[in-house]
C-alpha positions in Angstrom: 10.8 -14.0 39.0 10.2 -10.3 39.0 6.2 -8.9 39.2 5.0 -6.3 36.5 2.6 -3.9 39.1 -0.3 -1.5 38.3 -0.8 0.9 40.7 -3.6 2.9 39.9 -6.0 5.9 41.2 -8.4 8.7 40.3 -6.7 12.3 39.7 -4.5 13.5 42.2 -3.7 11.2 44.5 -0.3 10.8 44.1 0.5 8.6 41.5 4.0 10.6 40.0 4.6 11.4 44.0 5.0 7.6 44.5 6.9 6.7 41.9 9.5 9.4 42.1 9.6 8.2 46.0 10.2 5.0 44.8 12.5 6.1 42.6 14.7 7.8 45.6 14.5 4.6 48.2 16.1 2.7 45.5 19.1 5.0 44.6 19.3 5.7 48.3 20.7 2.3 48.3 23.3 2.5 45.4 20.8 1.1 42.7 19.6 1.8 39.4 16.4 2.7 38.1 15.1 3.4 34.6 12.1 6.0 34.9 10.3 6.5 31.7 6.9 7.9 30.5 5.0 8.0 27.2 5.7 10.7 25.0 1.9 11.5 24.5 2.1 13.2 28.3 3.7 16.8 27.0 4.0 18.6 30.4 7.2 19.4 32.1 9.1 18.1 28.4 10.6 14.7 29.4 10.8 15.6 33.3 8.3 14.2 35.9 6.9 16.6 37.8 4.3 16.1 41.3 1.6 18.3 42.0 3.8 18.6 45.6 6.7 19.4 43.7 8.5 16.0 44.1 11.0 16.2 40.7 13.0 14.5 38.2 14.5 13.7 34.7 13.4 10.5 32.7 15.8 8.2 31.5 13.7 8.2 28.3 10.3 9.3 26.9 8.6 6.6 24.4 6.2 6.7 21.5 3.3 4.4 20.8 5.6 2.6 18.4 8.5 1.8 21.0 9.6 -1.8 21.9 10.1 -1.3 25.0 11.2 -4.8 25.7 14.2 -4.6 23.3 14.8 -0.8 24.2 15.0 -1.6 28.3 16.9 -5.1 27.2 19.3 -3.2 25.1 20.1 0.2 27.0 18.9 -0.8 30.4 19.2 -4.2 31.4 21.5 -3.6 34.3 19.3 -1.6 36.7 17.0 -3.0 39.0 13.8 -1.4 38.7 11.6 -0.1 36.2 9.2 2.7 36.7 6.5 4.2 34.5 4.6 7.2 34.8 1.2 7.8 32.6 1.3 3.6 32.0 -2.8 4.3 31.2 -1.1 5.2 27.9 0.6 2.7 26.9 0.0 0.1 23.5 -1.6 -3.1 24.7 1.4 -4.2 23.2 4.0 -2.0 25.4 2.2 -3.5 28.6 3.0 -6.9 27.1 6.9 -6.3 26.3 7.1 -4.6 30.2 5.5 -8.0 31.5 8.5 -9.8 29.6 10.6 -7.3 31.1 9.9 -8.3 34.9 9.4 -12.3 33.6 12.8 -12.5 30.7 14.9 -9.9 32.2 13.8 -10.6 36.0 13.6 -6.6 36.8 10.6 -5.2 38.6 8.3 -3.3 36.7 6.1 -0.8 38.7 3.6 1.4 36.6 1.6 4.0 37.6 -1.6 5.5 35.7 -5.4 5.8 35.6 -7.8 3.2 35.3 -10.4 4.7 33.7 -11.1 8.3 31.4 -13.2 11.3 32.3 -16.0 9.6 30.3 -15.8 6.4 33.1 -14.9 4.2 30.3 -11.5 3.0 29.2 -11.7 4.7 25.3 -8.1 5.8 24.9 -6.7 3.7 28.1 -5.8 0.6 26.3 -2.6 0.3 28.5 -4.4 0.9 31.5 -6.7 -2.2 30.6 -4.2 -4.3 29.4 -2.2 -3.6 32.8 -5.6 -4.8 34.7 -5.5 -7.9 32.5 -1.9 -9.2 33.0 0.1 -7.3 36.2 1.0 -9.6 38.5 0.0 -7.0 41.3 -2.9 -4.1 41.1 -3.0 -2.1 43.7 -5.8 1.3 43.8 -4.3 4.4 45.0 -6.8 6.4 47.5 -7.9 10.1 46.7 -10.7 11.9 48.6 -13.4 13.4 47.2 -14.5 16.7 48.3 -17.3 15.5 50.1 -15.1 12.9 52.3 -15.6 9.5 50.5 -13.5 8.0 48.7 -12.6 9.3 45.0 -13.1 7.1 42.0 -13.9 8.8 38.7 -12.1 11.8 36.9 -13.8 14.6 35.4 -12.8 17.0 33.2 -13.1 20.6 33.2 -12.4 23.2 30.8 -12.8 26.6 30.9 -14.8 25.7 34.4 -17.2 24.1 32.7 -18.1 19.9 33.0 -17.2 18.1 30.5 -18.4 14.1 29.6 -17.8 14.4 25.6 -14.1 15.3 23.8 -11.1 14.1 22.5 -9.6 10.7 25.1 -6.3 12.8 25.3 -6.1 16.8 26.5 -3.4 16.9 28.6 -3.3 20.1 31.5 -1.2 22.8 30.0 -3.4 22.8 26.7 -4.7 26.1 25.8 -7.5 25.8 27.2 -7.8 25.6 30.6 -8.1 22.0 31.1 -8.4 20.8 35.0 -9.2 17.4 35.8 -10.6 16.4 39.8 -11.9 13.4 40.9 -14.6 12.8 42.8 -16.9 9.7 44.1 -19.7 8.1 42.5 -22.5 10.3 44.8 -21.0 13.5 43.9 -20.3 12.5 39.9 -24.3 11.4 39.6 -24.9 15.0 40.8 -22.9 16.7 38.5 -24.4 14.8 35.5 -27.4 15.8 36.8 -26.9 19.5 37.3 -25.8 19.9 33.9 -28.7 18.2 32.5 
């Protein structure tokens, strides 16, 4: 039988990098993929796009609605890996149909996404923990804080300025200029504290 995977991490650390790596190694060796992401992450349209540059189309962008079960079953049943970028949005629901997708279909499902929100809860990340719940394999992603330790949390920053209340969902490329950066738990506690 084939494993649904989380692989998750704090902003920046490479998440989209990984997948589209993944994503290479296995049409390197003549085989399919089907890379997808949730149509409720608007930047680069329906490509994928690292923060080193790393690039490529999906093979579809879904909404909340989406069966993704029946879709991948239908249109995509002959490839041998699944891959999703931004899986911290999907329904509880979608995380379900992907884990009949590695268990019905026996294809390997890998998705990649946050675990948590820039207010440290997981408000708006249903997928994300519906993925902690049920994925056969979870597996953290590392990111460095500034400061050297290991990064955990994301914070959000608009205009420059630290954010902890606002809409879950404001994706970079708003028009504001939203930034998100993660950092570990020392230097998030002093943050809170300086804008106090």
């Amino acid at each position: 039988m084939s494993k649904l995977y989380f692989r998750y991490g704090a902003m920046g650390c490479g998440k989209t990098a990984q997948l589209l790596v993944v994503a290479f190694n296995y049409e390197e060796r003549g085989q399919k993929v089907c890379v997808i992401k949730p149509a409720i992450d608007t930047k680069n349209d329906k490509k994928l796009l690292s923060r080193i540059g790393l690039s490529r189309d999906t093979d579809f962008v879904f909404s909340k609605k989406e069966d993704l079960f029946q879709k991948i079953s239908d249109k995509y049943s002959d490839v041998n890996c699944v891959l999703v970028d931004e899986a911290q949005f999907l329904t509880p629901e979608q995380a379900d149909q992907l884990a009949m997708v590695a268990s019905k279909l026996d294809i390997p499902v890998l998705c990649y996404g946050l675990r948590l929100n820039f207010k440290q809860n997981d408000s708006g990340f249903e997928g994300a923990t519906r993925l902690l719940q049920i994925a056969h394999v979870i597996e953290e992603l590392k990111m460095v804080c500034d400061c050297g330790k290991k990064a955990t949390r994301n914070l959000r920053f608009v205009n420059g300025e630290f954010m902890t209340e606002g809409k879950d969902v404001v994706i970079d490329g708003d028009k504001s200029n939203v930034e998100y950066k993660a950092f570990c738990s020392d230097c998030y506690f002093k943050m809170i504290e300086r804008t106090k």
